[in-house]
PDB file with SEQRES, HELIX, SHEET and CRYST1 records, atoms N, CA, C and O in Angstrom:
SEQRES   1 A   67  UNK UNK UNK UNK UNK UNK UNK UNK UNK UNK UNK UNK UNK          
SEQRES   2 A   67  UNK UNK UNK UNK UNK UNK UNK UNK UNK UNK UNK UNK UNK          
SEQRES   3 A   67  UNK UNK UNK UNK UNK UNK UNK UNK UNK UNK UNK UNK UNK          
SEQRES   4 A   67  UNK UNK UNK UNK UNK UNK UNK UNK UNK UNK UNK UNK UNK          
SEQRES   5 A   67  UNK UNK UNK UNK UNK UNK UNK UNK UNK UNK UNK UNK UNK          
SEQRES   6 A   67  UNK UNK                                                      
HELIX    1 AA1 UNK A    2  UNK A    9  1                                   8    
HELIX    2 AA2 UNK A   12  UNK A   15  5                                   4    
HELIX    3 AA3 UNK A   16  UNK A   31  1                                  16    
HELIX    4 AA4 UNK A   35  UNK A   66  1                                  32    
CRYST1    1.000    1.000    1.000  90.00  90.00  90.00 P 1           1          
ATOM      1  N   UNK A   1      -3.667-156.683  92.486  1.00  0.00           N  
ATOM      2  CA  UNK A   1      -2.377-156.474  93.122  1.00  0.00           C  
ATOM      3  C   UNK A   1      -1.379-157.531  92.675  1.00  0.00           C  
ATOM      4  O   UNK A   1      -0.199-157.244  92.473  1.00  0.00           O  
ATOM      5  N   UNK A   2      -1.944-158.943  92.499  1.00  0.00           N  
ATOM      6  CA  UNK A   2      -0.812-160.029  91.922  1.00  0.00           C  
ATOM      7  C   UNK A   2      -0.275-159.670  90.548  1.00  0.00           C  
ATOM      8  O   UNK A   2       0.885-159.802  90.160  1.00  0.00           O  
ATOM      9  N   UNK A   3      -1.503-159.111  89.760  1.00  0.00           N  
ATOM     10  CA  UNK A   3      -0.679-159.066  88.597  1.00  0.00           C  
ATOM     11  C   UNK A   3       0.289-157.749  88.446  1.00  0.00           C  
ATOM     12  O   UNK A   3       1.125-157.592  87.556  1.00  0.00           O  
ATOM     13  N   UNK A   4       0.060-157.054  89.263  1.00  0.00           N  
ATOM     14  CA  UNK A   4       0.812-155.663  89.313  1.00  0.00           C  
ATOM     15  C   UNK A   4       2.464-156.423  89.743  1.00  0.00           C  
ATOM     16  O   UNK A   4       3.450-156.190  89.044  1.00  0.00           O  
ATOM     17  N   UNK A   5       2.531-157.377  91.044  1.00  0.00           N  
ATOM     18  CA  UNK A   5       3.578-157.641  91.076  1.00  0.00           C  
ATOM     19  C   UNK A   5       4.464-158.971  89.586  1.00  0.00           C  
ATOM     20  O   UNK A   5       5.642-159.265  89.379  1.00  0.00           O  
ATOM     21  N   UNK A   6       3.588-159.263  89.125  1.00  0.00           N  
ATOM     22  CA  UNK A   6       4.269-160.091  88.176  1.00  0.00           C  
ATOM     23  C   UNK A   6       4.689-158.814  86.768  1.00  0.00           C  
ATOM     24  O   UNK A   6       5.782-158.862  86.204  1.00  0.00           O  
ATOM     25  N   UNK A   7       3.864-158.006  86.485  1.00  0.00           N  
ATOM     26  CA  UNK A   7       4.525-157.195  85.718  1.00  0.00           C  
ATOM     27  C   UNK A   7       5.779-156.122  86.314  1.00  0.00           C  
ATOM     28  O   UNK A   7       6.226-155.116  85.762  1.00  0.00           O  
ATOM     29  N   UNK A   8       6.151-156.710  87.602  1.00  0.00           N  
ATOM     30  CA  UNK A   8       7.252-155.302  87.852  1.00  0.00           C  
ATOM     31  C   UNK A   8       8.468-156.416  87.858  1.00  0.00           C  
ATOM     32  O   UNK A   8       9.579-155.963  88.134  1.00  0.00           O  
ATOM     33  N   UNK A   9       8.378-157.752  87.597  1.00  0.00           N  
ATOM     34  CA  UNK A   9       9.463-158.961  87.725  1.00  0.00           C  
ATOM     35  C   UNK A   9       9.868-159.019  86.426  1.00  0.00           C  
ATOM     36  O   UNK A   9      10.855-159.745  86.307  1.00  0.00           O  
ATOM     37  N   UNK A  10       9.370-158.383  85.081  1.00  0.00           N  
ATOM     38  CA  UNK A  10       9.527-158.539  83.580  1.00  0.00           C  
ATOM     39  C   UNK A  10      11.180-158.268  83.739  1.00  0.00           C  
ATOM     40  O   UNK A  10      11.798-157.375  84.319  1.00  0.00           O  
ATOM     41  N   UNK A  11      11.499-159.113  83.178  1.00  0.00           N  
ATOM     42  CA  UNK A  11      13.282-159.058  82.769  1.00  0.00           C  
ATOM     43  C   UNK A  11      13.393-158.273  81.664  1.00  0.00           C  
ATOM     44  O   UNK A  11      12.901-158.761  80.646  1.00  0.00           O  
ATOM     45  N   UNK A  12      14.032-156.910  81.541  1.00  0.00           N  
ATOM     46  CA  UNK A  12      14.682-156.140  81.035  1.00  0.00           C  
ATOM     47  C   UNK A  12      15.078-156.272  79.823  1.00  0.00           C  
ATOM     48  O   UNK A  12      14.947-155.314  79.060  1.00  0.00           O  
ATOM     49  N   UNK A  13      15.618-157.414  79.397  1.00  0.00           N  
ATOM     50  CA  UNK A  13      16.805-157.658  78.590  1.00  0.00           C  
ATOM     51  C   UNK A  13      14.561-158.329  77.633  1.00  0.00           C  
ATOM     52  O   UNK A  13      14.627-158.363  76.404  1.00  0.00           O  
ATOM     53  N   UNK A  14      13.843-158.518  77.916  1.00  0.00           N  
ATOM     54  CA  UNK A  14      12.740-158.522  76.644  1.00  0.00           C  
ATOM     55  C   UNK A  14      12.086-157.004  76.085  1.00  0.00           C  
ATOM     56  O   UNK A  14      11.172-156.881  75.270  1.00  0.00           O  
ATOM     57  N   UNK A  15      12.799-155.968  76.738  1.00  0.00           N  
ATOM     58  CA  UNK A  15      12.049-154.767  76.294  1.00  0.00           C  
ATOM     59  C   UNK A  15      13.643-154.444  74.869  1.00  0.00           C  
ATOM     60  O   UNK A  15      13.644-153.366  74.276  1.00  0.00           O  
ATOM     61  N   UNK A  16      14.628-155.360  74.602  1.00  0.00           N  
ATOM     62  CA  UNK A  16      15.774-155.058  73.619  1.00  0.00           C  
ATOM     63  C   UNK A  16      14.912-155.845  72.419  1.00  0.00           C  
ATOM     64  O   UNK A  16      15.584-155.839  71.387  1.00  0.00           O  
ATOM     65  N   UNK A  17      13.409-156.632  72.213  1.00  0.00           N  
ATOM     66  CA  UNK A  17      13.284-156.968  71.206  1.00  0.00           C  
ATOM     67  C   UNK A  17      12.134-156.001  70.323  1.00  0.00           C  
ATOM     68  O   UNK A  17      11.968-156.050  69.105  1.00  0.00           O  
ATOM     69  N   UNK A  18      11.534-155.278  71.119  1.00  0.00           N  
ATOM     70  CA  UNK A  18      10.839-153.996  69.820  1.00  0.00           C  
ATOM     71  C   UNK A  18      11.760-153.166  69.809  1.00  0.00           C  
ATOM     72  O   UNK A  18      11.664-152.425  68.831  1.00  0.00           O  
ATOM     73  N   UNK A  19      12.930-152.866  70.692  1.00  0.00           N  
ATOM     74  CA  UNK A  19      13.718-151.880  70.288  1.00  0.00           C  
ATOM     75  C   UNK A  19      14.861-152.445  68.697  1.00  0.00           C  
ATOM     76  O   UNK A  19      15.310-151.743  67.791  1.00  0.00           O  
ATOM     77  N   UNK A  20      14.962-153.532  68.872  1.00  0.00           N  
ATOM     78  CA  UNK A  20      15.758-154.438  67.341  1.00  0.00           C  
ATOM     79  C   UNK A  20      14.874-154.323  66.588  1.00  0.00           C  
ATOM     80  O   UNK A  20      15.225-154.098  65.430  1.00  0.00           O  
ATOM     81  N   UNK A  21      13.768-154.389  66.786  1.00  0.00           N  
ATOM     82  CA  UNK A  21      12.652-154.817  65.294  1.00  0.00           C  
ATOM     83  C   UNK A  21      12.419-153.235  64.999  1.00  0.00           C  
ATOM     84  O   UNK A  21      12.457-153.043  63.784  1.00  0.00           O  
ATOM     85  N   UNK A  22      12.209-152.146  65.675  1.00  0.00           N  
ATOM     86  CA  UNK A  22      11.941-151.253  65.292  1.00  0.00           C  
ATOM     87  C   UNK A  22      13.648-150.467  64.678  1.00  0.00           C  
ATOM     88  O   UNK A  22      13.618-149.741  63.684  1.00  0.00           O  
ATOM     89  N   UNK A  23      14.755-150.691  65.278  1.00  0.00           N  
ATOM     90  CA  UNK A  23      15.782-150.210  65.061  1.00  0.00           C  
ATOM     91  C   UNK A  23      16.170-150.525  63.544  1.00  0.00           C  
ATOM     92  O   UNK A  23      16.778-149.684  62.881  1.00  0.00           O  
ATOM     93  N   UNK A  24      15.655-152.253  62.804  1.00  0.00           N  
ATOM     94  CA  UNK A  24      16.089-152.594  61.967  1.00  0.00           C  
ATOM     95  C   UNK A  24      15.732-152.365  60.834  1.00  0.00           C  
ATOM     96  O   UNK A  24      16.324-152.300  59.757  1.00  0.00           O  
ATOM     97  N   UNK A  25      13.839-152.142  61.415  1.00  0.00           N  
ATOM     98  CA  UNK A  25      12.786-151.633  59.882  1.00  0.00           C  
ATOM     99  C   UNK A  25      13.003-150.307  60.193  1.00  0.00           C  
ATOM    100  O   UNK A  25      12.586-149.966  59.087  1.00  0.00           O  
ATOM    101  N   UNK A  26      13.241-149.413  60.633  1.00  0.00           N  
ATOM    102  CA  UNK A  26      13.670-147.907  60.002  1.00  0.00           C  
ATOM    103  C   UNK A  26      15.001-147.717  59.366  1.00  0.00           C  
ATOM    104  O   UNK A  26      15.218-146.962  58.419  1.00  0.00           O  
ATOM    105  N   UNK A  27      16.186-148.739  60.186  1.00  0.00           N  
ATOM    106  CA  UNK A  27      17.277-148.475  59.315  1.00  0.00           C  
ATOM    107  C   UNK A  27      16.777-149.482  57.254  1.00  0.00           C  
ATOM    108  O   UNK A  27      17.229-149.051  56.193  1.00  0.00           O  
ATOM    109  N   UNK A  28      16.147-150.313  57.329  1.00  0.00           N  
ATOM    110  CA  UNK A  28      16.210-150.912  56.159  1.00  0.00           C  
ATOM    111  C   UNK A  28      15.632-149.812  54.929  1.00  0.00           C  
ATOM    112  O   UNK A  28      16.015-149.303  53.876  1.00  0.00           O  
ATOM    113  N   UNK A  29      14.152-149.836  56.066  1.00  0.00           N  
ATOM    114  CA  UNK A  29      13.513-148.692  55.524  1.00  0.00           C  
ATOM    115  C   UNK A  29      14.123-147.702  54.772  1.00  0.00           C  
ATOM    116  O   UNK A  29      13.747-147.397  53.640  1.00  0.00           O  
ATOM    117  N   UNK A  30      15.407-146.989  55.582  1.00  0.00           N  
ATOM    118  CA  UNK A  30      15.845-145.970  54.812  1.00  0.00           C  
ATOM    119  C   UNK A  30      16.815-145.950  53.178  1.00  0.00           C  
ATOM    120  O   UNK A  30      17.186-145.051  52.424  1.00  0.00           O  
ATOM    121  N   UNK A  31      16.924-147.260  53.187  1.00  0.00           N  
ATOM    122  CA  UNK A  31      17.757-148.166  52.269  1.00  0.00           C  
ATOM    123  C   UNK A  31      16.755-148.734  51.185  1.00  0.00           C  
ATOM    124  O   UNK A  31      17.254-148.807  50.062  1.00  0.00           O  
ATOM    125  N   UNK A  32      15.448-149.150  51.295  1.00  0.00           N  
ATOM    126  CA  UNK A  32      14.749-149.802  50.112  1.00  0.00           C  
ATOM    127  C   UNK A  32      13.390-149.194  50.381  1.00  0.00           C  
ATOM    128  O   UNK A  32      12.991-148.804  51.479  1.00  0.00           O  
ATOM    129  N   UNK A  33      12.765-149.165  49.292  1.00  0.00           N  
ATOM    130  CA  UNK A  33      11.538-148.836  48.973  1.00  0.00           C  
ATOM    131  C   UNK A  33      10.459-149.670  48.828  1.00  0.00           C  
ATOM    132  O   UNK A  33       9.306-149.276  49.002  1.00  0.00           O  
ATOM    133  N   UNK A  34      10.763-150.853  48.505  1.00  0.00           N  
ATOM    134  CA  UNK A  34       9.872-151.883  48.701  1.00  0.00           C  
ATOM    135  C   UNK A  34       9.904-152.774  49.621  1.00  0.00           C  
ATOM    136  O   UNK A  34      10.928-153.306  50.048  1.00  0.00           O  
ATOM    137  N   UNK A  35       8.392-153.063  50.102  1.00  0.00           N  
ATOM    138  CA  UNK A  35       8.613-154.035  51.174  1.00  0.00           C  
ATOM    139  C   UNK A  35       9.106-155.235  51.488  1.00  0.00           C  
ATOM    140  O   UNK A  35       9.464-155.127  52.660  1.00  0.00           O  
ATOM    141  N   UNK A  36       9.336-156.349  51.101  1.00  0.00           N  
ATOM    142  CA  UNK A  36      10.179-157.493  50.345  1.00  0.00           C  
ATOM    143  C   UNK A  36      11.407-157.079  50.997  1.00  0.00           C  
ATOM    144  O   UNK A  36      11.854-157.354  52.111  1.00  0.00           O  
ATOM    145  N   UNK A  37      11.918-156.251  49.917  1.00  0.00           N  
ATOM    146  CA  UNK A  37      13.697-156.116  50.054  1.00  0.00           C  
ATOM    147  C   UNK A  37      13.852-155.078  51.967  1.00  0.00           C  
ATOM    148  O   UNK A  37      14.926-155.147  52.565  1.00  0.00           O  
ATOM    149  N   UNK A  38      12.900-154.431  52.461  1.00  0.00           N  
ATOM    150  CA  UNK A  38      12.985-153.996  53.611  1.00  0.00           C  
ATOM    151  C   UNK A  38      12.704-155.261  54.341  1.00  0.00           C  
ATOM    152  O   UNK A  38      13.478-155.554  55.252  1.00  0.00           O  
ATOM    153  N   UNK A  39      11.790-155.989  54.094  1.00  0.00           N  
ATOM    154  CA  UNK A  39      11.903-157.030  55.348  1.00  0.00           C  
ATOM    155  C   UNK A  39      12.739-157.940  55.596  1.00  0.00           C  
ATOM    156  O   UNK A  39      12.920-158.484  56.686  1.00  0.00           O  
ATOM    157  N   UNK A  40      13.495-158.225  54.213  1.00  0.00           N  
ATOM    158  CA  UNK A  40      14.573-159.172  54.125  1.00  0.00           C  
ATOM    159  C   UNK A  40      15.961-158.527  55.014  1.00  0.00           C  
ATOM    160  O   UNK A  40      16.565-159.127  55.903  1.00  0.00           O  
ATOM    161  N   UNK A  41      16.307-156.915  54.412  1.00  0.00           N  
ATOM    162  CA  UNK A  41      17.258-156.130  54.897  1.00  0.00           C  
ATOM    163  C   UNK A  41      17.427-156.305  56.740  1.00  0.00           C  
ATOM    164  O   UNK A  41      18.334-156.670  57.488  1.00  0.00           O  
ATOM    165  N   UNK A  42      16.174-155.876  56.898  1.00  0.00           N  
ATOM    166  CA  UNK A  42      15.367-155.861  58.404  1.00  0.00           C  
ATOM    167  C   UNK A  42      15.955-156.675  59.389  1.00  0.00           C  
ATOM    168  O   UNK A  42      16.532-156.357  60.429  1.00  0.00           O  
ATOM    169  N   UNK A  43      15.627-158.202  58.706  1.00  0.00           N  
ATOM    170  CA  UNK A  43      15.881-159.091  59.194  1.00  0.00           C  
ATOM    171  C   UNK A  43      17.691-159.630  59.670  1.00  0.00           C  
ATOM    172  O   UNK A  43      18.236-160.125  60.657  1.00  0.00           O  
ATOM    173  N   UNK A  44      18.077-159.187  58.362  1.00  0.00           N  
ATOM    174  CA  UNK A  44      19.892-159.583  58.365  1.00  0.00           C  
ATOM    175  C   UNK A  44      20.133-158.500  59.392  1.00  0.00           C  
ATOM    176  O   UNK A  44      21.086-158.695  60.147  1.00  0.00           O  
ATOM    177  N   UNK A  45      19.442-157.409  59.545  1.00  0.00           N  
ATOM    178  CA  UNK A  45      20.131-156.506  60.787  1.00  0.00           C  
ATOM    179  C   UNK A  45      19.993-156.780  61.770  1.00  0.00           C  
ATOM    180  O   UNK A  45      20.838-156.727  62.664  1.00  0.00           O  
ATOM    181  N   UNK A  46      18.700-157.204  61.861  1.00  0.00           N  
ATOM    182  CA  UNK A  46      18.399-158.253  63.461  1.00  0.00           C  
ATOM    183  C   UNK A  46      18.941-158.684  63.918  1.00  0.00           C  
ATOM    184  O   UNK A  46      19.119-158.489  65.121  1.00  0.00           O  
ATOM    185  N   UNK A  47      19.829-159.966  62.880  1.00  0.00           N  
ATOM    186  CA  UNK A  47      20.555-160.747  63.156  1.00  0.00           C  
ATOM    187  C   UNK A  47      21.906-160.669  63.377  1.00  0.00           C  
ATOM    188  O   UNK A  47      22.486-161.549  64.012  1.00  0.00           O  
ATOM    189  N   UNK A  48      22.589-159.512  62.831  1.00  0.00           N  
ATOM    190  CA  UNK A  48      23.467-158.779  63.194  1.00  0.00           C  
ATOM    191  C   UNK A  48      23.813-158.328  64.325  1.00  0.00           C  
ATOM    192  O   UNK A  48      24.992-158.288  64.676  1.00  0.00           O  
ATOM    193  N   UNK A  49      22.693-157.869  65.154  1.00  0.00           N  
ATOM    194  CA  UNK A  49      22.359-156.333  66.384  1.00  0.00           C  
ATOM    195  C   UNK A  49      22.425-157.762  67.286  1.00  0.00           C  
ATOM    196  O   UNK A  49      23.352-157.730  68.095  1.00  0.00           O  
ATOM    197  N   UNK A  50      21.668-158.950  67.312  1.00  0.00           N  
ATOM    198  CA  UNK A  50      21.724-159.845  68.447  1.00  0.00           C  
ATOM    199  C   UNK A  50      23.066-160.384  68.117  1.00  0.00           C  
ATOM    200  O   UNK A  50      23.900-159.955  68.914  1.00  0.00           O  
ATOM    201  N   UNK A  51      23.471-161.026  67.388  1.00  0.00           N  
ATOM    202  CA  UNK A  51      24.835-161.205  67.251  1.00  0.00           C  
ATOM    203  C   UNK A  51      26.160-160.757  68.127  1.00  0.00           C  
ATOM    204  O   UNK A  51      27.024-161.333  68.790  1.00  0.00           O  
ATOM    205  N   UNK A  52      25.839-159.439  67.766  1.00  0.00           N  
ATOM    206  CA  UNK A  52      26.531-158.465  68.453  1.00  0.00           C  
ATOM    207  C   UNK A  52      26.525-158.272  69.737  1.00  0.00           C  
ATOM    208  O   UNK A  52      27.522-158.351  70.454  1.00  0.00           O  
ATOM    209  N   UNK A  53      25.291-157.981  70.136  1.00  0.00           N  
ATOM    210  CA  UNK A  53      24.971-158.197  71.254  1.00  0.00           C  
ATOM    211  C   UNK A  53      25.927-159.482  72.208  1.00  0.00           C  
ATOM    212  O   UNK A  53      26.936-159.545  72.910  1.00  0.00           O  
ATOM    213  N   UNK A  54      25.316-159.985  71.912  1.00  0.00           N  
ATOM    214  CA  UNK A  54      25.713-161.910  72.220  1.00  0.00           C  
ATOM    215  C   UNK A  54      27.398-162.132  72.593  1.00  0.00           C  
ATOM    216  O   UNK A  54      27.881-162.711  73.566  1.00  0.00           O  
ATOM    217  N   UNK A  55      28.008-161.535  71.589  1.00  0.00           N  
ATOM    218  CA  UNK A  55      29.190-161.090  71.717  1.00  0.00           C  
ATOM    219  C   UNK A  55      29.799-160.239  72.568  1.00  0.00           C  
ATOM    220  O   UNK A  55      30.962-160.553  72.821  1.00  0.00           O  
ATOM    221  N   UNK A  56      29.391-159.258  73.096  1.00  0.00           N  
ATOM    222  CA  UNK A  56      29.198-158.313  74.119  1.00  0.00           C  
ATOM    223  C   UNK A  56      29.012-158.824  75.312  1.00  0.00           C  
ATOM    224  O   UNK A  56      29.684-158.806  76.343  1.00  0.00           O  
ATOM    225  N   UNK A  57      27.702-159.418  74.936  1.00  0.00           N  
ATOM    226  CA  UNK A  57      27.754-160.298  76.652  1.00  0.00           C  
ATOM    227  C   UNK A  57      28.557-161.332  76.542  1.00  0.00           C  
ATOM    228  O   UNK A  57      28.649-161.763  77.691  1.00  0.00           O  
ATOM    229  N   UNK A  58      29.102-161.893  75.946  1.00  0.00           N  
ATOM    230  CA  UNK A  58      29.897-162.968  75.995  1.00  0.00           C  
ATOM    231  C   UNK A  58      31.317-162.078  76.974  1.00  0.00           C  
ATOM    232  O   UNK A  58      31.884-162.311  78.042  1.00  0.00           O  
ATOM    233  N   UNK A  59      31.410-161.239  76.140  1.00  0.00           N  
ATOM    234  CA  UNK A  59      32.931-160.887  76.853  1.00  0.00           C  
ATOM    235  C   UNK A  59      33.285-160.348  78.150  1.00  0.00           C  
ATOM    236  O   UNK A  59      34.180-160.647  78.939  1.00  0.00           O  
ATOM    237  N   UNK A  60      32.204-159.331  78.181  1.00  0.00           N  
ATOM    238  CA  UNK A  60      31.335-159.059  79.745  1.00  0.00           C  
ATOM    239  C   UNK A  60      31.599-160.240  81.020  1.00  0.00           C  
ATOM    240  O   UNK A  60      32.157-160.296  82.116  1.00  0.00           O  
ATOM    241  N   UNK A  61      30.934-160.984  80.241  1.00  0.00           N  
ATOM    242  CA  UNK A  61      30.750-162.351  81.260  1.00  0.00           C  
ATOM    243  C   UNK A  61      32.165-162.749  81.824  1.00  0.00           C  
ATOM    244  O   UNK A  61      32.467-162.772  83.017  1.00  0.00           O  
ATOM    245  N   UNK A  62      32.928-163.039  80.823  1.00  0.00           N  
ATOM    246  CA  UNK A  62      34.559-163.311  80.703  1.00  0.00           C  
ATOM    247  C   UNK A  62      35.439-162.436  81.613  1.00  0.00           C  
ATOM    248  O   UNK A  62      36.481-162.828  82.139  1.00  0.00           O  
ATOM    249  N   UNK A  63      34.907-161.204  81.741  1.00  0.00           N  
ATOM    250  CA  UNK A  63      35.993-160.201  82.331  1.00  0.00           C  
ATOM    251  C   UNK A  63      35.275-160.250  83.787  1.00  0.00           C  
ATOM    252  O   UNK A  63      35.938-160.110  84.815  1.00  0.00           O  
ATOM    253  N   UNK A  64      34.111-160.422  83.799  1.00  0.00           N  
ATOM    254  CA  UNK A  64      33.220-160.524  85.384  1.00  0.00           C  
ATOM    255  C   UNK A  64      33.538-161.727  86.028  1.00  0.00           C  
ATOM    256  O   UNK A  64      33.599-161.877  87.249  1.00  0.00           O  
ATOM    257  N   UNK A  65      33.798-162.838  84.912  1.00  0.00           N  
ATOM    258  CA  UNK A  65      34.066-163.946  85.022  1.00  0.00           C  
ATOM    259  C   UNK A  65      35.530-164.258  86.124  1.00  0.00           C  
ATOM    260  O   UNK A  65      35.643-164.846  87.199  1.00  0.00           O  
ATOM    261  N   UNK A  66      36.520-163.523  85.211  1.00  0.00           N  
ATOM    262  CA  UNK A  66      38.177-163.317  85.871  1.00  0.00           C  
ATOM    263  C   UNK A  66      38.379-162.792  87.110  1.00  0.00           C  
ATOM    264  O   UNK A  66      39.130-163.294  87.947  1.00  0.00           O  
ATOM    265  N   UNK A  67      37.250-161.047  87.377  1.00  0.00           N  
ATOM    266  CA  UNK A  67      37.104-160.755  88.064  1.00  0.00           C  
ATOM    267  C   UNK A  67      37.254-161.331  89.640  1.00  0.00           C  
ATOM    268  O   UNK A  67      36.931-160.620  90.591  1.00  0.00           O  
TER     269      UNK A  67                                                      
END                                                                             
């Protein structure tokens, strides 16, 4: 029963990191054929998508912030 309640406390915002890793190797995927240049691709999208992200919540915050 304890561990049932510690898995229903999982913060949300960790189920956005297989959704990036998987979002980034199918988009690279569809772009290169070899693995190398997909994992490299992969990766710059990652870094992109949290980026972005980051930015998003940044501004979020700002307007909740004023609020």
């Amino acid at each position: 029963m304890d561990s049932l309640l510690t898995i229903a406390q999982i913060n949300d915002l960790w189920f956005t990191l297989p959704l990036i890793a998987s979002v980034s190797l199918v988009y690279a995927a569809t772009r290169h054929e070899l693995i190398v240049p997909i994992l490299l691709h992969s990766l710059r999208i990652a870094v992109w998508i949290v980026g972005f992200m980051a930015v998003i919540f940044v501004v979020i915050l700002l307007i909740a912030w004023r609020l």
